[in-house]
N, C-alpha and C positions, 0 to 999 in steps of 0.2 A: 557657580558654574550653571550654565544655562542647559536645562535637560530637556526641552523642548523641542529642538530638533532631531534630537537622539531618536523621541517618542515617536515620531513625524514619519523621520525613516523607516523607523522599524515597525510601523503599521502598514508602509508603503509595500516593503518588505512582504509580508503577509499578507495582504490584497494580493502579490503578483504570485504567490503560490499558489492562493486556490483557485487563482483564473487560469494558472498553468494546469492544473488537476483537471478542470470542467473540460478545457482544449483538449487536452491527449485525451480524457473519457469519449469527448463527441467523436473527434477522428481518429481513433481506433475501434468506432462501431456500437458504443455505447451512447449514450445518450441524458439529456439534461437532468429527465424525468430517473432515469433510473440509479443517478448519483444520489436523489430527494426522494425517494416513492419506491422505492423496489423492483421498477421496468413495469412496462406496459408489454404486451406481447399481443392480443387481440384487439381488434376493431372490428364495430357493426356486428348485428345478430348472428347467432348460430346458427339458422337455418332463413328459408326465404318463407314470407309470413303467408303465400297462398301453395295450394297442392295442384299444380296443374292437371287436369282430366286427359284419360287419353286421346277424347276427343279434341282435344285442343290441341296439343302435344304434335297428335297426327294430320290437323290441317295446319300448323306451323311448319310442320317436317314437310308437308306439302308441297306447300310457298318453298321455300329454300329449295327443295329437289329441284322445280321447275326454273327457278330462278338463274340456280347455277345449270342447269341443263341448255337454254336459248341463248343465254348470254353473248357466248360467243357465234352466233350465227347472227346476231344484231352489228349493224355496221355504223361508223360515222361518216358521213360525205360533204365535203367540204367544196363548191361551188365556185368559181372565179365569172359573175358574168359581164357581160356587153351589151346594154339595149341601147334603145335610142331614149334622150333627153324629149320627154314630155311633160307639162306642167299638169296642174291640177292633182287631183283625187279620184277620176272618175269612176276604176274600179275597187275603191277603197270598199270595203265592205267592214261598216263600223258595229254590226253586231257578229252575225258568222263570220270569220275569220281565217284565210290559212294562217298557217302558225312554222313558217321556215323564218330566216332567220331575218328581226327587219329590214337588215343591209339592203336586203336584196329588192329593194321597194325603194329607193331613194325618191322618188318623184311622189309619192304615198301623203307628203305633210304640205303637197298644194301650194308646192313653190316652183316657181320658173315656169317657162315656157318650152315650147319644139323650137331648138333652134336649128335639127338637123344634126345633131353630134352625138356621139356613141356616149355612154360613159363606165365606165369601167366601176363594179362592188365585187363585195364577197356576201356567199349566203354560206349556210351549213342546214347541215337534215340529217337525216338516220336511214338506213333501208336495211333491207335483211338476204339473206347469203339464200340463195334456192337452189344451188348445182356444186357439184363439189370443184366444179372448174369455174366458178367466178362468178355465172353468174347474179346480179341483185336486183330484188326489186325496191325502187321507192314511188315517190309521189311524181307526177309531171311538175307542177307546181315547183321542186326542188331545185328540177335540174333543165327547166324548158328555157333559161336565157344565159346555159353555161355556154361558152365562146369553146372552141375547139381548143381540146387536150386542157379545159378547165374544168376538169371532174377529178377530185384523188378523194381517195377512201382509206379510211384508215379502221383495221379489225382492232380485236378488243385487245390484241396482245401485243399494239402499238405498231401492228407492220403497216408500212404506208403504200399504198399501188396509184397509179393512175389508170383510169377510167373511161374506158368507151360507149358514148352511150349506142345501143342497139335499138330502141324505139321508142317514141313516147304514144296515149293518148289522151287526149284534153276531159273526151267526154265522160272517161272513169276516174281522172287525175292517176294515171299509173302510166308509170316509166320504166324498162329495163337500162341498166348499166351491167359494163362485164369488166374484172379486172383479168387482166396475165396471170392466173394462180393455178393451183391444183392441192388435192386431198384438203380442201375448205370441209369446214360441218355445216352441212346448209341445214333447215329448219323443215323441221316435222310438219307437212302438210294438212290441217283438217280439215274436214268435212261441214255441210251446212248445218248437219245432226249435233254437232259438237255444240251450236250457237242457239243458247236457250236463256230467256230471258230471268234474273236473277244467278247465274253460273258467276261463281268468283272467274276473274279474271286477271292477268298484267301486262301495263303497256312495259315497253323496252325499250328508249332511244335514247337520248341526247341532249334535251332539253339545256337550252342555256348555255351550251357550250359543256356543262358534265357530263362527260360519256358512262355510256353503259350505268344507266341511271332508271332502274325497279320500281315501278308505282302500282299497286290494288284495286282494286275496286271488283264491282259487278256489273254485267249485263244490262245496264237499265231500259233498254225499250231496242228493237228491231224493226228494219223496216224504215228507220226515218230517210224523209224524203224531200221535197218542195224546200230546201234549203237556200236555194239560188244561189250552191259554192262552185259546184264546174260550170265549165262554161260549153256555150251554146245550145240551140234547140232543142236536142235531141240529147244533150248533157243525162247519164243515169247516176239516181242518187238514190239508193235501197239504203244507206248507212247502218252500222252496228254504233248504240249509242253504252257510252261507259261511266261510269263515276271514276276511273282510275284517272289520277294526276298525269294532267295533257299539258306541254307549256310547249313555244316559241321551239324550234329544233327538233320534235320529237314525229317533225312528218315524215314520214316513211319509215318508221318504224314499224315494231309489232305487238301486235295484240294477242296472246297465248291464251290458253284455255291451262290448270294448273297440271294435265297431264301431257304437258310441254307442247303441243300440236297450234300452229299460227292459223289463228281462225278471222286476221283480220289484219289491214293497213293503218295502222294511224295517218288520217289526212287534216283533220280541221278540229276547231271550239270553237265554243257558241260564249262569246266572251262579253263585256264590257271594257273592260281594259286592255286587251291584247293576250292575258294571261289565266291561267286556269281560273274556271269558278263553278266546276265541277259537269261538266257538258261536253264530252268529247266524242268523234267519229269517226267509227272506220270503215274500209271497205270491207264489205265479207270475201273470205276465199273462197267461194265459188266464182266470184267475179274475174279473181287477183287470177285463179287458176287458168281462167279463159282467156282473159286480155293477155298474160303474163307467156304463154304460148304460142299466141299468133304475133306479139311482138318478137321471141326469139327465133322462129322459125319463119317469118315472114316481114318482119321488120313494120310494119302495120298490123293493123284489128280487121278483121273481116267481120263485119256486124249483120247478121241480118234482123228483117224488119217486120214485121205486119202490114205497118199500114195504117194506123188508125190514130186517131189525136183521140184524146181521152179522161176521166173523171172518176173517181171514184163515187158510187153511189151514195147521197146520205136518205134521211127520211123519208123527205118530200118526194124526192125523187123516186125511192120506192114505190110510195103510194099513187104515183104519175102511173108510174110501170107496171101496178098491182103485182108487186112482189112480196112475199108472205114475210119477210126478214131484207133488214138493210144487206144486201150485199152484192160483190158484184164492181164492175165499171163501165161506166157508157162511153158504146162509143158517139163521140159527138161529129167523127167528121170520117169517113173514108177516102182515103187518099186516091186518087187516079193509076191506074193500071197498078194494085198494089195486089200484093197476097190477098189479104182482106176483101176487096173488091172481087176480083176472080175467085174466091172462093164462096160469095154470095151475103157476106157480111154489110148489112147497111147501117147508113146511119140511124141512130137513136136504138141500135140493140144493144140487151144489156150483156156484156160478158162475163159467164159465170164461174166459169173451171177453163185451166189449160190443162190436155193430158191427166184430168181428175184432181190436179192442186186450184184449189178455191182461193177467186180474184177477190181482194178487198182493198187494195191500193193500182194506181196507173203506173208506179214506180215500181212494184212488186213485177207487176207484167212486164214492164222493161227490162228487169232483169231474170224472167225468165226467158225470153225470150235470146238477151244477149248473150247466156251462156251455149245457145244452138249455132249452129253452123247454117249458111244462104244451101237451101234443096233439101232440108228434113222436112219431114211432115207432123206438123201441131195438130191436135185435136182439140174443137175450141167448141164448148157447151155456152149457148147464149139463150135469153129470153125475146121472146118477141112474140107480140100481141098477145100474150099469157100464155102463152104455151113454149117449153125448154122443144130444143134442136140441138144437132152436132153440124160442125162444121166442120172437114177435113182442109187444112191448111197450109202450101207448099213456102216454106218462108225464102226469102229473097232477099240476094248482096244488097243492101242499104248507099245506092250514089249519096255524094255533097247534096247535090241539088234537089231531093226525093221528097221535098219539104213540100213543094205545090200542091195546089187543093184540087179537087173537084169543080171546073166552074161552073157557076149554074144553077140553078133550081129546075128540076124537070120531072114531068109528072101532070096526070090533069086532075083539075081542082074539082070537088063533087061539089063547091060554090056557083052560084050563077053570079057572073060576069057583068053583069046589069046590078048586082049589088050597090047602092051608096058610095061613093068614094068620100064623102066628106068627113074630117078627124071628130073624133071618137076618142071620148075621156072614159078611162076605166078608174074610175075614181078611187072604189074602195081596193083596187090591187095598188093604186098609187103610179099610175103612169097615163100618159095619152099617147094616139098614134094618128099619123096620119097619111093621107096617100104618099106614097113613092114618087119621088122627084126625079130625073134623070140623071143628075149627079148623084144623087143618092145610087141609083142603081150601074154607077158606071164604077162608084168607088167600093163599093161591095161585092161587082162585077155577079149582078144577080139578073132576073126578068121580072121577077114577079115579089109579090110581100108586101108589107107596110111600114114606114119610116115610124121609131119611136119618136116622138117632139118634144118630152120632157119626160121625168120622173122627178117624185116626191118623193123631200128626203122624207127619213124613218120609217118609208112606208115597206110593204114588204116586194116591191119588185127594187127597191134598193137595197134592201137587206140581201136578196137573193143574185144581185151585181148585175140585172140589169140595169144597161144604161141607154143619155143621150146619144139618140144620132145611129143607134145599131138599126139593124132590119130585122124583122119576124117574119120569117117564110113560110111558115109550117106551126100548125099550132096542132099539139096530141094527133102528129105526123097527116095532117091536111092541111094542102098547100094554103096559103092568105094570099088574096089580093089585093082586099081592100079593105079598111075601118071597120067597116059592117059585117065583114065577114070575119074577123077575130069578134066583135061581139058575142053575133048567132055561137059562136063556139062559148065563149066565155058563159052565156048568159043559159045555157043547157047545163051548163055543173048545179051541182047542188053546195050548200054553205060545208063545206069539209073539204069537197074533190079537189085536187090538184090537176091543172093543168099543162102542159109540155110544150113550153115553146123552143123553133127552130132555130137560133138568132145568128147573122152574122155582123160583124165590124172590120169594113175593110174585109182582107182573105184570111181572117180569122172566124173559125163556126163551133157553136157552141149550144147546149142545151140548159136549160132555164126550168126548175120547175118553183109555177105559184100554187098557194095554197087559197082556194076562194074564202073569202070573208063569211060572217052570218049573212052581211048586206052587200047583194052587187050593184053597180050604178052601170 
């Protein structure tokens, strides 16, 4: 008898028992190891291998408190717009950046043409709750090409509203929208006090399409300016500058200080790629608070002005002015029937205090100034001919048009007129000049001065951006008329002195300071 299948089975047999055993042990809560091993019940260390400090502890708790406190006063807004089909890239700006979302740019990658037709995108952004009845603020930029009833907003707690916009302006990039709500949590307003360079900070918005999306950082610089992200002439850019994570969506959000208080707009980064690389900028709330006012209650900015085009001081220029420390900003031009002007401000004084806060940027002073009202009176401490003065100053509604200059050169010259007119190389400053042509004085719209004819590169009237083709009216505020008479000036400095030239280009006026060489020619 063959007993080998007997054997076959009956191993078979016992195999299916103790796979039945292992089954019922696993799914009734037990487990493989504890049929073989005696059960596992612990995993990973007993305790955590560091002791956190209370200090840490308490700026952790911090962060969190603040985090959950704004959150819900951050909003997402989501865009529908309409522009017209234009080709090119013209306003592409491939290092500062807005950062809404790139739909909203279709003509940006320098394709197509104007053929006359609308076309229809989506953008999205962030803005923040500031009224318990709806209203928001974000960025112009977000919402300047939404098409009517294309604004909806959506709060942190998924309610969805649509959107009216109340006002925008170009020159701070801030815009009001208001939704239909009531008993909203708008956001803790701060002060200029609160915005202090290295203060933890966080932004709040959107980015990427994740809402309500918390990034870190600090303070890293105040004040930044000459950006070239608003737009037009009179465009203000005082910016708070951040390390906290800034991407695509998070413009018009907010910028918190950790005890909850929004001390800023997220508008722009300063990118390579479109996307964070640690360079982000907002507007300060003193700005937001201004504009953000006369938008709701007036539907426009009433801005007023000075009056004056302008530079901030650096060395040389000091040293032109015999100022004991860089500081300060000149003015290089006084606008026609301006504050400025009627208050006896001329060109080439240096401005040193508004109201006792000390000038050290021309953007700093645009926005002290933008947060005043057109008929208050500024108090303005300037330098002139080495000696400080006050200037009592009535500011004035700021027209479109307020941009025109002074034309003219006027004034008599302590030059005799019988001077040389033939051109004149200032060799060791690196430029020549020579008599004024009558195109030259028709396109500069001047009377008097000398036409520059060349500059040499590396030299230092190139380093200092004088150029071809501008005019020199004025040199260390005495008018020029001819070659000969920037010489005689030139050639009375000693090897150190700086010189101050007048210059115009075109109805553009500007001041120039050189530094004389050991050797003059």
């Amino acid at each position: 008898m063959n007993k080998r299948p007997a054997l076959i089975a009956t191993a078979l047999i016992g195999v299916g028992v103790v796979v039945g055993v292992i089954l019922v042990t696993v799914f009734s809560g037990g487990s493989i190891g504890s049929l073989f091993a005696g059960g596992i019940n612990d995993i990973g260390a007993k305790s955590a291998p560091v002791k956190v400090s209370d200090n840490v502890r308490m700026l952790n708790d911090a962060f969190v408190a603040a985090s959950k406190a704004v959150s819900p006063t951050v909003v997402s807004i989501n865009v529908t717009t309409e522009k017209k089909v234009v080709g090119g890239n013209g306003d592409l700006r491939n290092f500062f950046r807005f950062f809404g979302d790139p739909r909203m740019n279709p003509d940006d990658q320098g394709n197509g043409g104007d053929d006359g037709t609308t076309e229809r995108g989506e953008g999205s952004g962030s803005g923040v709750v500031i009224s318990a009845d709806g209203y928001i603020v974000t960025n112009n930029h977000v919402v300047e090409d939404a098409k009517e009833d294309g604004i909806k907003v959506m709060m942190e707690d998924k309610h969805e509203y649509k959107a009216k916009l109340i006002g925008k302006d170009p020159l701070t990039d801030l815009a009001v929208i208001k939704i239909d709500a009531s008993g909203l949590t708008p956001a803790f307003l701060g002060t200029p006090e609160d915005i202090q360079i290295g203060e933890w900070v966080i932004a709040v918005g959107n980015p990427l399409g994740l809402r309500s999306t918390i990034t870190q950082g600090i303070i890293s610089a105040i004040g930044r300016g000459g950006l070239g992200l608003n737009k037009g002439d009179f465009a203000v850019e005082n910016f708070i500058q951040t390390d906290a994570a800034i991407n695509p969506g998070n413009s018009g959000g907010g910028l918190f200080s950790l005890n909850g208080a929004l001390i800023g707009i997220n508008s722009a980064i300063a990118t390579r790629t479109g996307y964070y690389q640690g360079y982000g900028f907002a507007i300060p709330i003193d700005i937001v608070k201004s504009v953000v006012l006369d938008l709701i209650n007036n539907g426009k900015v009433s801005r007023a002005y000075i009056g004056v085009t302008i530079k901030a001081v650096d060395e040389k220029d000091a040293k032109a002015f015999g100022l004991s420390k860089v500081t300060g900003v000149v003015a290089q031009e006084v606008l026609k029937d301006s504050p400025a002007k009627k208050a006896g401000i001329e060109s080439g004084d240096v401005l040193l205090e508004l109201n006792g806060t000390p000038l050290t940027s021309a953007n700093q002073l645009q926005s002290l100034v933008l947060v005043r009202k057109p008929g208050e009176k500024v108090k303005i401490k300037i330098w002139r001919d080495g000696k400080e003065m006050m200037k009592d100053v009535i500011l004035q509604a700021r027209d479109k048009d307020i941009a025109s200059a002074d034309k003219g050169v006027k004034g008599d010259s302590d030059m005799n007129e019988s001077d040389s007119n033939e051109p004149v190389s200032m060799k060791s400053l690196g430029f020549s000049v020579g008599p004024l042509t009558d195109q030259a004085k028709k396109e500069a719209e001047v009377t008097g001065g000398v036409l520059v004819t060349k500059v040499d590169n590396y030299s230092e009237a190139s380093d200092r951006n004088l150029v071809k083709g501008c005019v020199i009216v004025k040199a260390d505020r005495k008018e020029v008329n001819s070659p000969a008479q920037l010489k005689k000036i030139i050639d009375s400095k000693r090897p150190g002195d700086v010189i101050l030239l007048d210059v115009k280009v075109k109805d553009r006026r500007g001041l120039i300071s050189l530094e004389v060489p050991d050797s003059k020619n």
